[in-house]
C-alpha positions in Angstrom: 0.0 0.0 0.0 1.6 3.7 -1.2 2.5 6.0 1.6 -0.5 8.0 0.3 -3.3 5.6 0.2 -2.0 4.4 3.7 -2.4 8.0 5.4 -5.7 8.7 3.6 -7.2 5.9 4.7 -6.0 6.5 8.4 -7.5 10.1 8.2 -10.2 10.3 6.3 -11.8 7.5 8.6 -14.6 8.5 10.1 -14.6 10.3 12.9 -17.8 8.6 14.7 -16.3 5.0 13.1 -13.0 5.5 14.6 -14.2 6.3 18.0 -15.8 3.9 20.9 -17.9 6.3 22.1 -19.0 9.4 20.2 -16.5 12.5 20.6 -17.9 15.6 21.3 -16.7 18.1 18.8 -17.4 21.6 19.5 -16.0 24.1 16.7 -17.3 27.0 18.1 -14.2 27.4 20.7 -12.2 27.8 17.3 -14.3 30.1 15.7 -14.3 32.4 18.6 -10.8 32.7 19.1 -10.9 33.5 14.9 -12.8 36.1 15.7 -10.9 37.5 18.2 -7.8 37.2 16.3 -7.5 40.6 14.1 -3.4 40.6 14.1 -1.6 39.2 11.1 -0.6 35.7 12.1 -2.9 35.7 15.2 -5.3 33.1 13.7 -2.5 30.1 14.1 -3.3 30.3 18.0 -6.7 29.4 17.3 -5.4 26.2 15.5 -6.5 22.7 17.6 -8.7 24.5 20.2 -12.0 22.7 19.7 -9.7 18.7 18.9 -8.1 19.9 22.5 -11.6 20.6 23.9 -13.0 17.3 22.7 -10.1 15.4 24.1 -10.6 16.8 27.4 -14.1 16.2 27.1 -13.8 12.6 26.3 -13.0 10.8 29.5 -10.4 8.6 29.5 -9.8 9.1 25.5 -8.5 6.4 24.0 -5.4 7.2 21.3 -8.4 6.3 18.5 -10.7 8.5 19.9 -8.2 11.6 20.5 -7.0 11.1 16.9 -11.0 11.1 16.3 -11.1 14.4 18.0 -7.9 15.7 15.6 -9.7 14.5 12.5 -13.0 16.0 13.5 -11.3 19.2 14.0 -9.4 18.8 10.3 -12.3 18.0 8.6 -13.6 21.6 9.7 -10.7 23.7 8.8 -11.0 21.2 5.0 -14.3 22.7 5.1 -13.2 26.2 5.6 -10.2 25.2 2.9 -12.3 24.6 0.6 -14.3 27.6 0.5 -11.8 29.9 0.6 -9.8 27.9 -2.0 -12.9 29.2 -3.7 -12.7 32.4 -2.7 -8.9 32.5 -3.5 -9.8 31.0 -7.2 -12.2 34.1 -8.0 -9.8 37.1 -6.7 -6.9 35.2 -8.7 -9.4 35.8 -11.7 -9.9 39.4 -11.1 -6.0 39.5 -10.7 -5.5 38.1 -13.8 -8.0 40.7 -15.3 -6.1 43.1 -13.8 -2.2 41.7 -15.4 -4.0 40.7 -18.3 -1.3 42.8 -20.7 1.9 41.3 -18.7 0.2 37.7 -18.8 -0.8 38.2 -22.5 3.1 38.7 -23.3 4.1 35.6 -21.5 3.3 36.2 -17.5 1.8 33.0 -15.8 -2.1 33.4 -14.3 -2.3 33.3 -10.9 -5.0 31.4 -11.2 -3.0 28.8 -12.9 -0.5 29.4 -10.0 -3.1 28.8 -7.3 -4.4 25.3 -8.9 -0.8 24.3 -8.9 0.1 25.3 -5.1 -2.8 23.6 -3.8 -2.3 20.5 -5.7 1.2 20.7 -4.5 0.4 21.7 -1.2 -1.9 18.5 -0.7 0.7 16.2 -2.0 3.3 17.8 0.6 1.3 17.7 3.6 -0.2 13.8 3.2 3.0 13.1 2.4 4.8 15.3 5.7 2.1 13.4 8.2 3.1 10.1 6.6 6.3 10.9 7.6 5.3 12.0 11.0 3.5 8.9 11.5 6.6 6.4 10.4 8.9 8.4 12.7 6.2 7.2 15.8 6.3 3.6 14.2 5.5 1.1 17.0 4.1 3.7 19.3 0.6 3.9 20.4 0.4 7.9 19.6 1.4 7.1 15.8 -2.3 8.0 14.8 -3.0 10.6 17.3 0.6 12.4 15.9 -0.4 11.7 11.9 -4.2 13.1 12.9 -2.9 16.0 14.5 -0.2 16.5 11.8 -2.6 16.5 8.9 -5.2 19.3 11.5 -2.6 21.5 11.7 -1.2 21.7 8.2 -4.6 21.7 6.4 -6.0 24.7 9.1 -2.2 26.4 8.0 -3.8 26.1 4.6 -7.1 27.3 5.3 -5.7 30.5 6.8 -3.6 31.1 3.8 -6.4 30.8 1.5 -8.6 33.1 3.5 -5.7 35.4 3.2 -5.3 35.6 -0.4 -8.7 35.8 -0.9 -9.3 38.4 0.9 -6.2 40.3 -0.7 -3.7 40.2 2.3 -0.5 40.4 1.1 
């Protein structure tokens, strides 16, 4: 099994099938620290609030459950990723409106650019918790390390996205 189909299987799992007992998963502790976070660079804090919440709300987790908790919480920011991928994809557009002389005499699209970042940046980041996982190999934590791992990256990603679609430099 490829390195890739092993971590997307491990999490992409379900959350609920994964668990013993069903995790409570909460992402409004996240959202209001996002809201509260109006400094460049402040959002990152907010990253893994509501999988650390569920964790401590799940008594006596169990390393399946608290990597539960972490997927839960990933699944979220793929959510937010997603629309502001979206987001991203139509301000890229109006850029390219914009450089349409420079990209008419050989300049790339951004749009173009963006498609091939995130395809790139998914690649990286299954491939970077993979890793993460191997280096735990033989530990119980390995899935709770991979889960949190793949959170964190793909919430990194969200907050770019957001950013550029919203033109932050």
């Amino acid at each position: 099994m490829s390195p890739r189909i092993a971590l997307t299987l491990l999490m992409l799992a379900s959350p609920a099938g994964l668990a013993a007992q069903p995790i409570p998963f909460y992402p409004e502790k996240t959202e209001e620290c996002l809201d509260e976070r109006a400094v460049p660079g402040g959002a990152a804090a907010c990253i893994g609030l509501a999988a650390d919440l569920c964790r401590r709300e799940t008594r006596g987790a169990t390393e399946v459950e608290e990597a539960a908790c972490m997927a839960a919480e990933a699944n979220w920011w793929r959510d937010r990723m997603s629309k502001a991928y979206d987001a991203a994809m139509k301000e890229a557009a109006l850029r390219d409106v914009e450089f349409a002389k420079s990209i008419s005499q050989g300049g790339s699209r951004m749009t173009d650019d963006l498609e091939l970042m995130q395809a790139a940046w998914k690649d990286w980041s299954e491939k970077r918790c993979f890793f993460e996982a191997m280096r735990r190999r033989g530990k119980p934590d390995r899935m709770v390390v991979a889960s949190e791992c793949l959170m964190r990256r793909t919430a990194e990603q969200a907050l770019l996205l957001e950013a550029a679609a919203g033109r932050k430099p």
